[in-house]
N, CA, C and O of each residue as an XYZ file, in Angstrom:
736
protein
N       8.633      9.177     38.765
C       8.860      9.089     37.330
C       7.963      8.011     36.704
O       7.401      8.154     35.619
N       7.889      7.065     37.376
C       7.318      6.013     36.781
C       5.696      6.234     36.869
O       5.143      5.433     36.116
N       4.942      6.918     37.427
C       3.645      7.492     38.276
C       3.229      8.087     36.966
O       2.438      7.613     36.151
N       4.235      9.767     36.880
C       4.419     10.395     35.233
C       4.087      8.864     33.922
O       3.093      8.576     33.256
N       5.083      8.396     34.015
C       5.035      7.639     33.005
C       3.453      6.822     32.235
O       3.033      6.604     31.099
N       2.890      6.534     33.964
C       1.877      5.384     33.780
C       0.714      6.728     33.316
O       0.045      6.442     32.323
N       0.504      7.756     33.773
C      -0.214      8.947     33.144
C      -0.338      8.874     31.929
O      -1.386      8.440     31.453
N       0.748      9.300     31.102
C       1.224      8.981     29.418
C       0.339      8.322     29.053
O      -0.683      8.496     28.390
N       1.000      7.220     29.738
C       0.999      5.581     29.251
C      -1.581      5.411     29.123
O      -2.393      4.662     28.580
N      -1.599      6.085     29.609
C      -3.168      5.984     30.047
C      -3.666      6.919     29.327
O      -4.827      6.712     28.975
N      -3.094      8.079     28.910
C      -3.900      9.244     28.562
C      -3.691      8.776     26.756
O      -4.564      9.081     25.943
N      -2.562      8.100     26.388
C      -2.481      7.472     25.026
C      -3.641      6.041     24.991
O      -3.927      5.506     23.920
N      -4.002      5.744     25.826
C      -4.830      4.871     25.656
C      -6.572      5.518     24.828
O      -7.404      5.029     24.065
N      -6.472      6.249     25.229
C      -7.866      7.532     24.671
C      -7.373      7.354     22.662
O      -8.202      7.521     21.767
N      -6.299      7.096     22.487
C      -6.247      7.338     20.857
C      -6.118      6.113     20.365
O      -5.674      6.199     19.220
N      -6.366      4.570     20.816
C      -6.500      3.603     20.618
C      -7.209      3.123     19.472
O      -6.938      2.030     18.974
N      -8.050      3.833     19.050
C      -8.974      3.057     17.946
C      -8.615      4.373     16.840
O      -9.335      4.345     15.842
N      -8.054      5.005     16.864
C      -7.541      5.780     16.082
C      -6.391      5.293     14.969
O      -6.477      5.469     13.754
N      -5.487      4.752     15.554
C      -4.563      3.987     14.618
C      -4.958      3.355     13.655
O      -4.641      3.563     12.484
N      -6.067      2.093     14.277
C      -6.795      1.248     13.214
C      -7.411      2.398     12.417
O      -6.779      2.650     11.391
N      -8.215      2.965     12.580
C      -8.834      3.419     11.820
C      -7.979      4.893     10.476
O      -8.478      5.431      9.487
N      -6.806      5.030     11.024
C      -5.931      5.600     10.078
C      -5.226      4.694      8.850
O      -4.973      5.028      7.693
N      -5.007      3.428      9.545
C      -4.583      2.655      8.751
C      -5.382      2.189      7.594
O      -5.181      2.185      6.379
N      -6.659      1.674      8.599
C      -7.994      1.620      7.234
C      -8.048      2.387      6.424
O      -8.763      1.811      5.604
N      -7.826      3.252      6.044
C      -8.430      4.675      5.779
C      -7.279      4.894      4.615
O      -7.353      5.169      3.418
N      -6.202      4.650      5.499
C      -4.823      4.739      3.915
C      -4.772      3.638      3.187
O      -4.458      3.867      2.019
N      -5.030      2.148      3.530
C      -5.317      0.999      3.049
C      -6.115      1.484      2.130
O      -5.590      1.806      1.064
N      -7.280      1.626      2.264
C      -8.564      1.731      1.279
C      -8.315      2.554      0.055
O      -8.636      2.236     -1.090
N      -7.611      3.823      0.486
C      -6.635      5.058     -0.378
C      -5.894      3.784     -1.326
O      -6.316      3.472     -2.439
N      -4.776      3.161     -0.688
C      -4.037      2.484     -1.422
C      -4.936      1.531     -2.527
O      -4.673      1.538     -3.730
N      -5.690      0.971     -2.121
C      -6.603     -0.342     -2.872
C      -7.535      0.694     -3.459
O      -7.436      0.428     -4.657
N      -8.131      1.411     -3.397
C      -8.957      2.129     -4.225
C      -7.820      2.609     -5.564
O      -8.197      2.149     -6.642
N      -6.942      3.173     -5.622
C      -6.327      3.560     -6.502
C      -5.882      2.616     -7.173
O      -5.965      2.766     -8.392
N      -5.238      1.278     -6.641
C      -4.483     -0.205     -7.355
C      -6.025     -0.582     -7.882
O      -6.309     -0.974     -9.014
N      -6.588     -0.448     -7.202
C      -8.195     -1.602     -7.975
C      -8.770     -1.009     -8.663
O      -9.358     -1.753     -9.448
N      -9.052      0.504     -8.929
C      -9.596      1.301     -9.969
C      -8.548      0.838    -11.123
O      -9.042      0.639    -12.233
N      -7.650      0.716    -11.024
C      -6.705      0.825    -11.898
C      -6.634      0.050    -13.200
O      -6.467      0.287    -14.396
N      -6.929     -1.436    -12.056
C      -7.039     -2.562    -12.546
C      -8.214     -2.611    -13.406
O      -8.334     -2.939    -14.587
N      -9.214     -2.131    -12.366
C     -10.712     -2.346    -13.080
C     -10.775     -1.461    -14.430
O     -11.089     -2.069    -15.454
N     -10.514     -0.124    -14.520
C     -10.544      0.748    -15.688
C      -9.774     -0.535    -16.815
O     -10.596     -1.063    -17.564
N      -8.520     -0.960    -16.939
C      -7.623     -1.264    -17.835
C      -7.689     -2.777    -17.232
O      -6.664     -3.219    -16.712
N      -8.693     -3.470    -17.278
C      -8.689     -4.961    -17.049
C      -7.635     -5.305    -18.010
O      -6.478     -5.382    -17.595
N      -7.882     -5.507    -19.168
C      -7.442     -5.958    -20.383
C      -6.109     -6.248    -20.057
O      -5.549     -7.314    -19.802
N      -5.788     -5.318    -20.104
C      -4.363     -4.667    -19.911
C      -3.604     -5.399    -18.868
O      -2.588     -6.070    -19.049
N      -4.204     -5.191    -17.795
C      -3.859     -6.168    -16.530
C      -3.956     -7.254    -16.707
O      -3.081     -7.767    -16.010
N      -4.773     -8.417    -17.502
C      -4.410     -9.470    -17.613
C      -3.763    -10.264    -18.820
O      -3.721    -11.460    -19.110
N      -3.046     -8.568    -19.678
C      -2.114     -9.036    -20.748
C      -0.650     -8.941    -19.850
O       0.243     -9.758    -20.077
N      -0.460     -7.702    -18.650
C       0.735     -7.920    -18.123
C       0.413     -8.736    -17.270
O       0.679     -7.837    -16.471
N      -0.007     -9.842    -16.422
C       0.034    -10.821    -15.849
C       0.500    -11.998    -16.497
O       1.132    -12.894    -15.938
N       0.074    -11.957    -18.034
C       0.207    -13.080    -18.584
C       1.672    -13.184    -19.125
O       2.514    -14.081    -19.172
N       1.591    -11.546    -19.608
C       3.129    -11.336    -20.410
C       4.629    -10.949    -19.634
O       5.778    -11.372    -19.761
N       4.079    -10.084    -18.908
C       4.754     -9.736    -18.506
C       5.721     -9.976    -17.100
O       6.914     -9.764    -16.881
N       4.215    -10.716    -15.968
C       4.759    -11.614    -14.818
C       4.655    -13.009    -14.930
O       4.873    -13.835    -14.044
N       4.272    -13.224    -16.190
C       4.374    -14.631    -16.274
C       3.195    -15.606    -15.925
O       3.127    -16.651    -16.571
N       2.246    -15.343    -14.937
C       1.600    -15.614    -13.734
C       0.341    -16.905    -14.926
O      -0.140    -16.722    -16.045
N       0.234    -18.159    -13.902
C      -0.937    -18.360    -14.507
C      -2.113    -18.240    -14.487
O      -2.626    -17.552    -13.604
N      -2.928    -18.907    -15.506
C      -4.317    -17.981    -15.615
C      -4.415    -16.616    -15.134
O      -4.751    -16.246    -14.009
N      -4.054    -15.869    -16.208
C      -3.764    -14.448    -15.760
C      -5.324    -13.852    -16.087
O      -5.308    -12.621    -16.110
N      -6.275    -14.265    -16.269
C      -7.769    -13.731    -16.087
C      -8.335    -13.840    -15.261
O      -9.173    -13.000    -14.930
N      -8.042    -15.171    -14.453
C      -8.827    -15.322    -13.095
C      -7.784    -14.510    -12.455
O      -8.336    -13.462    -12.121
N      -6.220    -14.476    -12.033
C      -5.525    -13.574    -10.932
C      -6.251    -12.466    -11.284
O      -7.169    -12.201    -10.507
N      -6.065    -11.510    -12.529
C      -6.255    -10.421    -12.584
C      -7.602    -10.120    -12.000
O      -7.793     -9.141    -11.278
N      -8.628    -11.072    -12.363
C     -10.258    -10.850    -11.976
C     -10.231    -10.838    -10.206
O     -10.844    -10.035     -9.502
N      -9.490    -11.776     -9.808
C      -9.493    -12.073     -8.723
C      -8.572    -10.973     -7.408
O      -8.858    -10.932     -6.211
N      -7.591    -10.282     -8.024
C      -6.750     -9.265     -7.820
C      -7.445     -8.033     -7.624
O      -7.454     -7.281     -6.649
N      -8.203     -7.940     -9.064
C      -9.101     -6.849     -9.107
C      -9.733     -6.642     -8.121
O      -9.458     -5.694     -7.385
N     -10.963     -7.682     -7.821
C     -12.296     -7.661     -7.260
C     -11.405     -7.878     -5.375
O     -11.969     -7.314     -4.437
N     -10.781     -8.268     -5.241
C     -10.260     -8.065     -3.609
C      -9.762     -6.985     -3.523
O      -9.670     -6.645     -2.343
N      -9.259     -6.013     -4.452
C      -8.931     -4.608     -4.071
C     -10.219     -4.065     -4.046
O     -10.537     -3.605     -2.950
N     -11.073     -3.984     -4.958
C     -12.096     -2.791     -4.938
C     -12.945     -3.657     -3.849
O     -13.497     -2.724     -3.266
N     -13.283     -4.515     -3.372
C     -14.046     -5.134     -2.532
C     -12.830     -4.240     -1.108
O     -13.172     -3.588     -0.122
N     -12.430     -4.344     -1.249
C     -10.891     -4.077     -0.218
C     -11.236     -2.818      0.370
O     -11.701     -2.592      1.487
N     -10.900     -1.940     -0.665
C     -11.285     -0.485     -0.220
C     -12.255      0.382      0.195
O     -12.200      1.531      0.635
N     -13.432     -0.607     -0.090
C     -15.098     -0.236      0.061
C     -14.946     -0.861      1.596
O     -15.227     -0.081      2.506
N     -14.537     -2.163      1.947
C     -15.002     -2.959      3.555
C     -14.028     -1.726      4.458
O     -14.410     -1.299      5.547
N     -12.741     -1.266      3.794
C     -11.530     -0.984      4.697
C     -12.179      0.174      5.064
O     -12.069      0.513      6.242
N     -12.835      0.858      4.311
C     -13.077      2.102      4.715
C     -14.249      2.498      4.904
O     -14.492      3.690      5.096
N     -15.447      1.294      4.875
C     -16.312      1.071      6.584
C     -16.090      0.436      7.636
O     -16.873      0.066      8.511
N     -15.064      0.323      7.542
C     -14.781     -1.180      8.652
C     -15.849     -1.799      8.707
O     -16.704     -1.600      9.569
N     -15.924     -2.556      7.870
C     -16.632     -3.854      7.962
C     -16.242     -5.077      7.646
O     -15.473     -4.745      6.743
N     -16.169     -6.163      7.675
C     -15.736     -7.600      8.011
C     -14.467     -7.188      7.337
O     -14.027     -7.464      6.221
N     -13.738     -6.055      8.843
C     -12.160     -5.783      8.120
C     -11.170     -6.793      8.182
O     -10.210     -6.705      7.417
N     -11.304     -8.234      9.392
C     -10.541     -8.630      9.387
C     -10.588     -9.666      8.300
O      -9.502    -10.191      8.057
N     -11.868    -10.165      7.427
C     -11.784    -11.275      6.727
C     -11.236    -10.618      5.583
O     -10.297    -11.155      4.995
N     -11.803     -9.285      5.103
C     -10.938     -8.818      4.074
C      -9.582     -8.608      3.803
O      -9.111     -8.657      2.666
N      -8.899     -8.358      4.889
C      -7.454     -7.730      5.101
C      -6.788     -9.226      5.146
O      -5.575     -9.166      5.349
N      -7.271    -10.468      5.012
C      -6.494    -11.762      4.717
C      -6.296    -11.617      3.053
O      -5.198    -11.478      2.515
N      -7.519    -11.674      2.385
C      -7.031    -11.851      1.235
C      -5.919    -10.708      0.530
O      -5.000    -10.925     -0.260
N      -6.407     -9.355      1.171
C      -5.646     -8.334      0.670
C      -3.947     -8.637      0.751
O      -2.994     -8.347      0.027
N      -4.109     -9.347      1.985
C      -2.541     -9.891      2.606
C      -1.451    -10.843      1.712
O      -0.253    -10.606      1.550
N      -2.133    -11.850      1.246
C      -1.841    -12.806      0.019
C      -2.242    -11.509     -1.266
O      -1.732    -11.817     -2.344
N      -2.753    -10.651     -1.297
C      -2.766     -9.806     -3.066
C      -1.382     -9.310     -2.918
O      -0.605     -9.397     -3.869
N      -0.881     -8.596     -1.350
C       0.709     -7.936     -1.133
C       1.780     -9.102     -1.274
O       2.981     -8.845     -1.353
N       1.388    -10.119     -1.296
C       2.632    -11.185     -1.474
C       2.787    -11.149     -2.653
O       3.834    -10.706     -3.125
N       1.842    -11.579     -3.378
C       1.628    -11.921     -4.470
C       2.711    -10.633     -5.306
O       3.620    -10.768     -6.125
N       2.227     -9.641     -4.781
C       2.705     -8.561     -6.028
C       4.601     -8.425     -4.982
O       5.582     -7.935     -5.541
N       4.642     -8.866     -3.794
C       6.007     -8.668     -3.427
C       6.941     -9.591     -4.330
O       7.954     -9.300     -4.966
N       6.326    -10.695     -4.190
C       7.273    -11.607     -5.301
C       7.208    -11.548     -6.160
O       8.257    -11.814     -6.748
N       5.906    -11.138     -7.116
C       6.253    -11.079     -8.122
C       6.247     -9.610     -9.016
O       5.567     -9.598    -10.042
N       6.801     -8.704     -8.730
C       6.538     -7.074     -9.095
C       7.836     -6.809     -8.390
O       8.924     -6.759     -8.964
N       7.601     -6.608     -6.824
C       8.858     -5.765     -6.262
C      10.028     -6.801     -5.971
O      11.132     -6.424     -6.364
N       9.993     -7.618     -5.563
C      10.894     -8.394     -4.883
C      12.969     -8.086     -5.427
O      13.982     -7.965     -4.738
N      12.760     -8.074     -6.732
C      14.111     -8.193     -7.649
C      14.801     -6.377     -7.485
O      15.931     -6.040     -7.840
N      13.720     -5.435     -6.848
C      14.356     -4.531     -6.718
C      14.430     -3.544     -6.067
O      14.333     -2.339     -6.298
N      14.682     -4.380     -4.900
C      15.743     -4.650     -3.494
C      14.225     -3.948     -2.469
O      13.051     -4.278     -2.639
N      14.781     -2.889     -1.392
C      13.282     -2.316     -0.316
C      12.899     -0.874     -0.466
O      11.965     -0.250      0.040
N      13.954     -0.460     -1.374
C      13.767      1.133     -1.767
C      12.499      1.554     -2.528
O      12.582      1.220     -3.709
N      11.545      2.076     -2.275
C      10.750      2.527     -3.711
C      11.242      3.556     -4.673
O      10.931      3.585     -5.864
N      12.250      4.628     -3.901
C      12.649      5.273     -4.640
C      14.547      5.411     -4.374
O      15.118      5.370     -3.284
N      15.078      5.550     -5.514
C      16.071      5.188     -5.763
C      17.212      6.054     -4.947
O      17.424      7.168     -5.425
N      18.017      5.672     -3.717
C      18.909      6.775     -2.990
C      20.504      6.300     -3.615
O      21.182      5.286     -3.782
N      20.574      8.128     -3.868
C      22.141      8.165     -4.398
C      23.192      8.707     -3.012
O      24.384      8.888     -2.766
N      21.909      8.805     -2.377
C      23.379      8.626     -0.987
C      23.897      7.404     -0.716
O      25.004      7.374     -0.178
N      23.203      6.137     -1.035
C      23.273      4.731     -0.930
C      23.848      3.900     -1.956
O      24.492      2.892     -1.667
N      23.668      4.237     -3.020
C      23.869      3.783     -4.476
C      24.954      4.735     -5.474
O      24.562      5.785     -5.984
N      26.245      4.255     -5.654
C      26.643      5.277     -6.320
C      26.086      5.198     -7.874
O      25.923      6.073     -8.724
N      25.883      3.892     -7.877
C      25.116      3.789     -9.201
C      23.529      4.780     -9.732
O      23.025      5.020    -10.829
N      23.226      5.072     -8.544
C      22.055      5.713     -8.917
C      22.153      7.276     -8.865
O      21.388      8.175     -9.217
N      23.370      7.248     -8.301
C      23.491      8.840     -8.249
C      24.257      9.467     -9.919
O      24.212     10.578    -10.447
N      24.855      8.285    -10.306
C      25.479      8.521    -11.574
C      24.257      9.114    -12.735
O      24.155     10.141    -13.406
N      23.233      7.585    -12.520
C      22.353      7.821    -13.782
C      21.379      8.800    -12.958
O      20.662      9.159    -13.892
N      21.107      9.163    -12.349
C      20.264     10.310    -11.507
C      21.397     11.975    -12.600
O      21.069     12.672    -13.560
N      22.249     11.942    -12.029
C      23.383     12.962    -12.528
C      22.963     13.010    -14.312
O      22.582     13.977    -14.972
N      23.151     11.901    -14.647
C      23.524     11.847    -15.728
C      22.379     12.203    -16.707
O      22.637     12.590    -17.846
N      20.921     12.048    -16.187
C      19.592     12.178    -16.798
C      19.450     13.229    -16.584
O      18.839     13.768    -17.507
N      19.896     14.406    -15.181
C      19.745     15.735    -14.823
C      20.157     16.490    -16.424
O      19.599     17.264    -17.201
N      21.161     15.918    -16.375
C      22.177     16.617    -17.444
C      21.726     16.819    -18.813
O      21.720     17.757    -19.610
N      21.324     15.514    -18.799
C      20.490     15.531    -20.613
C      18.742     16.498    -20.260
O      18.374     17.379    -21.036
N      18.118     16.206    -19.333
C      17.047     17.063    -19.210
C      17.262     18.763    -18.901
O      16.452     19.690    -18.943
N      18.444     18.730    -18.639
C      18.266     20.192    -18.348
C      19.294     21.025    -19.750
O      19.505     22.237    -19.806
N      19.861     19.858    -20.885
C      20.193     20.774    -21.990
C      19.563     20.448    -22.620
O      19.743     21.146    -23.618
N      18.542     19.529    -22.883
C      18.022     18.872    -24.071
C      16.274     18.999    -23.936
O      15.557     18.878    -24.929
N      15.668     19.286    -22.405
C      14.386     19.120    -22.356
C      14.183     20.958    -20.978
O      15.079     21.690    -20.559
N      12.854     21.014    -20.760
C      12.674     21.821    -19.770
C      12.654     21.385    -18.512
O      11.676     20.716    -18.177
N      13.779     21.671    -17.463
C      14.056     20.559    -16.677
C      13.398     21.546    -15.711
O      12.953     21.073    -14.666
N      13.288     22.784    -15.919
C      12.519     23.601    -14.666
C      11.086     23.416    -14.818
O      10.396     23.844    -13.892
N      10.699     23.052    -15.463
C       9.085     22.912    -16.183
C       8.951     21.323    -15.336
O       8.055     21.027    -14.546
N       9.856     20.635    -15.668
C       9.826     18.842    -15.630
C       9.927     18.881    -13.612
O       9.372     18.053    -12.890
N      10.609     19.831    -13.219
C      10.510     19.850    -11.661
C       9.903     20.327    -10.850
O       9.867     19.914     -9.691
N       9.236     21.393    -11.324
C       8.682     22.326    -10.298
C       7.441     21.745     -9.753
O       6.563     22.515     -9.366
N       7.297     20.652     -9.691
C       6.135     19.542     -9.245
C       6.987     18.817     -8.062
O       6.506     18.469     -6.983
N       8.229     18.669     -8.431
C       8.903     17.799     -7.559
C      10.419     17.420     -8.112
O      10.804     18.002     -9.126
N      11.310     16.431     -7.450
C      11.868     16.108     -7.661
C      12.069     15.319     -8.590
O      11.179     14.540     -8.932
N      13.503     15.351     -9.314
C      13.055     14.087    -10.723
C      14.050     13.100    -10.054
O      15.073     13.573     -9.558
N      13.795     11.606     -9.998
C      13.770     10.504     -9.221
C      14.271      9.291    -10.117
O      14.189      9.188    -11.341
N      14.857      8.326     -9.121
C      14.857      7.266     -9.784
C      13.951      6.084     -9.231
O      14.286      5.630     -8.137
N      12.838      5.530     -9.860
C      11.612      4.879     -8.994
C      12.421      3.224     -9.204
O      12.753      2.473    -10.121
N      12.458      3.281     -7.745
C      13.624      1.560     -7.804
C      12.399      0.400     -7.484
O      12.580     -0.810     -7.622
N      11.105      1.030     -7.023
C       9.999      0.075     -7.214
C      10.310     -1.108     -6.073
O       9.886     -2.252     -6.234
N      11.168     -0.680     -4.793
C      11.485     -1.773     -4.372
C       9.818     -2.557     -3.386
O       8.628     -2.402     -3.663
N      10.350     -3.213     -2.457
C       8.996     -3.552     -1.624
C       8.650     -3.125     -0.161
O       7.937     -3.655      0.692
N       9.498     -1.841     -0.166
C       9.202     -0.834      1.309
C       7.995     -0.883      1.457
O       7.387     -1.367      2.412
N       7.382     -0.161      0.099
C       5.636      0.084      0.357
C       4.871     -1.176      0.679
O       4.254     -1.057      1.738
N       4.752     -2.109      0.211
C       4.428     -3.698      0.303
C       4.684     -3.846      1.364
O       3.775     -3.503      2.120
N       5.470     -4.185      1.788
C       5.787     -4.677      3.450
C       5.073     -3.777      4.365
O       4.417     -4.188      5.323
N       5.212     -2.556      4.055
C       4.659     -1.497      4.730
C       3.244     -1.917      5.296
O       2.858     -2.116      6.447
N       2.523     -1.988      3.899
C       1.003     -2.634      3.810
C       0.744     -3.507      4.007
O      -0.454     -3.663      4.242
N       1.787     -4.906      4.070
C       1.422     -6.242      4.993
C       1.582     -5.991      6.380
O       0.884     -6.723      7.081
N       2.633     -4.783      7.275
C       2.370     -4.396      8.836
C       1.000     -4.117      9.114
O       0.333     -4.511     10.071
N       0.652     -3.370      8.136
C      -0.664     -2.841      8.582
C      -1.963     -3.753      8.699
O      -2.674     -4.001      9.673
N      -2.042     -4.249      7.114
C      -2.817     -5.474      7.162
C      -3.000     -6.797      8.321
O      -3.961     -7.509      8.614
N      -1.732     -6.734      8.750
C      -1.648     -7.997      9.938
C      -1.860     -7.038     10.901
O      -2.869     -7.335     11.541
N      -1.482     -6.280     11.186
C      -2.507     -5.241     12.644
C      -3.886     -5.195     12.506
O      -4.404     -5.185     13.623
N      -4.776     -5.159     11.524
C      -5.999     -5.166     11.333
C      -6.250     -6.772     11.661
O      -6.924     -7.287     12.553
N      -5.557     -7.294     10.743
C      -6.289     -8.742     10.987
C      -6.029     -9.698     12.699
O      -6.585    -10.672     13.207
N      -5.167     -8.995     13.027
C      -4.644     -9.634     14.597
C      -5.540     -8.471     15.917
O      -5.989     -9.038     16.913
N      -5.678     -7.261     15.820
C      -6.070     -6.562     16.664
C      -7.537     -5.803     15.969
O      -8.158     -5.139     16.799
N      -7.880     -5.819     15.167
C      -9.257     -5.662     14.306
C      -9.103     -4.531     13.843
O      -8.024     -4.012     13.557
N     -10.508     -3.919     13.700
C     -10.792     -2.710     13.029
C     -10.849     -1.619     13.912
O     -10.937     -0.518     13.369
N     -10.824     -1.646     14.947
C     -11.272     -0.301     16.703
C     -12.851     -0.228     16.366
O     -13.551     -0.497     15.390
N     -13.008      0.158     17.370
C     -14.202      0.720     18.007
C     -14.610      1.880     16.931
O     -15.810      2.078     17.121
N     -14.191      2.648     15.992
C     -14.837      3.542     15.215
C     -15.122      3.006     13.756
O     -14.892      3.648     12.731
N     -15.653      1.742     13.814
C     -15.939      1.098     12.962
C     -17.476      0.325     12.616
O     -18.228      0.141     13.574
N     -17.965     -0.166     11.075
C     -19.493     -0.662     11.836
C     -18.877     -1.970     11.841
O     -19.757     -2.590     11.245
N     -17.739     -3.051     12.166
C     -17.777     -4.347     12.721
C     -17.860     -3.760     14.353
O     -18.594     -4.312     15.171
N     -17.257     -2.917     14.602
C     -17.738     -2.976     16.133
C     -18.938     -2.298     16.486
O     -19.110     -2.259     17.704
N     -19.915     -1.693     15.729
C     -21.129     -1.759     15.776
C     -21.868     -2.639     15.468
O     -22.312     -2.907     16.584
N     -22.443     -3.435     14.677
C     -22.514     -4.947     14.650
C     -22.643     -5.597     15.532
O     -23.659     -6.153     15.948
N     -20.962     -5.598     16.158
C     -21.152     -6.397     17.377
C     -21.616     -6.053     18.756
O     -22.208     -6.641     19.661
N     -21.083     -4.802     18.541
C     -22.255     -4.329     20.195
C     -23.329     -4.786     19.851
O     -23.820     -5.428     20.779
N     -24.088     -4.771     18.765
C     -25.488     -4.700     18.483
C     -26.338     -6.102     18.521
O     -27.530     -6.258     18.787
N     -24.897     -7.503     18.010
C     -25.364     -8.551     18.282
C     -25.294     -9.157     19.556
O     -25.927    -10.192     19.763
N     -24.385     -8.474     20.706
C     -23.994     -9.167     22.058
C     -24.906     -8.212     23.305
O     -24.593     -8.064     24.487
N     -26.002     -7.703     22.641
C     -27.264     -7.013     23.233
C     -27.556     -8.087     23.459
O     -28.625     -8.332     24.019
């Protein structure tokens, strides 16, 4: 059994640089979309920094927020100097855990198996959208939700981030081309 096992255990070793490089790959997804975001509607972003999270000098965070995501998503998804990037990205996920998700709670989206409170106003919005609006029109995309915005996703993306920055980018990357190339 244990013989079996160590087989497994070896033949999963072949998908090793695969992980990293999935993770990169949704990282960059994630930061390409947050940093376009930012970048399209600067303005904007550093009127809700200022107004809305409070945060100071909300031109340099926002500038500075900005430019480590889109810098973020361009290195993540060549792997290139993934691990120096994936520090700052690491402090951008704090940053927005405390101050964005933190107050509402780890859910991103709101469960009324968990919450009777959310199953009420979940119920209760069904009700007004489906006499008052086109609720088959408003669903047939998906479910209609309550977005609790918690910091599942965040945390999510600091696991990942600290796997990159502790075990690197893998072998299907150009930092590990680079370095084969400099330890010639």
């Amino acid at each position: 059994m244990l013989e079996l096992y160590n087989k497994f255990r070896d033949s999963l070793s072949l998908l090793e640089d695969v992980a990293p490089l999935l993770f990169r790959f949704l990282l960059a997804y994630v930061f390409y979309v947050t940093g376009m975001m930012k970048f399209n509607n600067f303005e904007g972003i550093v009127y809700w920094f200022e107004h809305g999270l409070n945060l100071p000098f909300p031109t340099l965070n926002a500038f500075m927020a900005t430019a480590t995501e889109v810098a973020g998503f361009v290195l993540l998804f060549l792997g290139l100097g993934t691990r120096l990037i994936s520090i700052p990205l690491f402090f951008v996920m704090i940053v927005a855990m405390v101050t964005v998700h933190m107050d509402n709670g780890w859910l991103v989206i709101g469960s009324s198996d968990l919450n009777p409170e959310i199953a009420s106003r979940l119920s209760a919005a069904k009700d007004i959208l489906k006499e008052y609006g086109n609720y088959d029109w408003l669903t047939e995309k998906g479910s209609f939700v309550i977005l609790q915005n918690g910091i599942e996703n965040v945390v999510t993306y600091m696991a990942m981030l600290l796997s990159l920055i502790v075990k690197g980018p893998g072998k299907i990357s150009l930092d590990a081309l680079l370095e084969a190339k400099l330890n010639k």
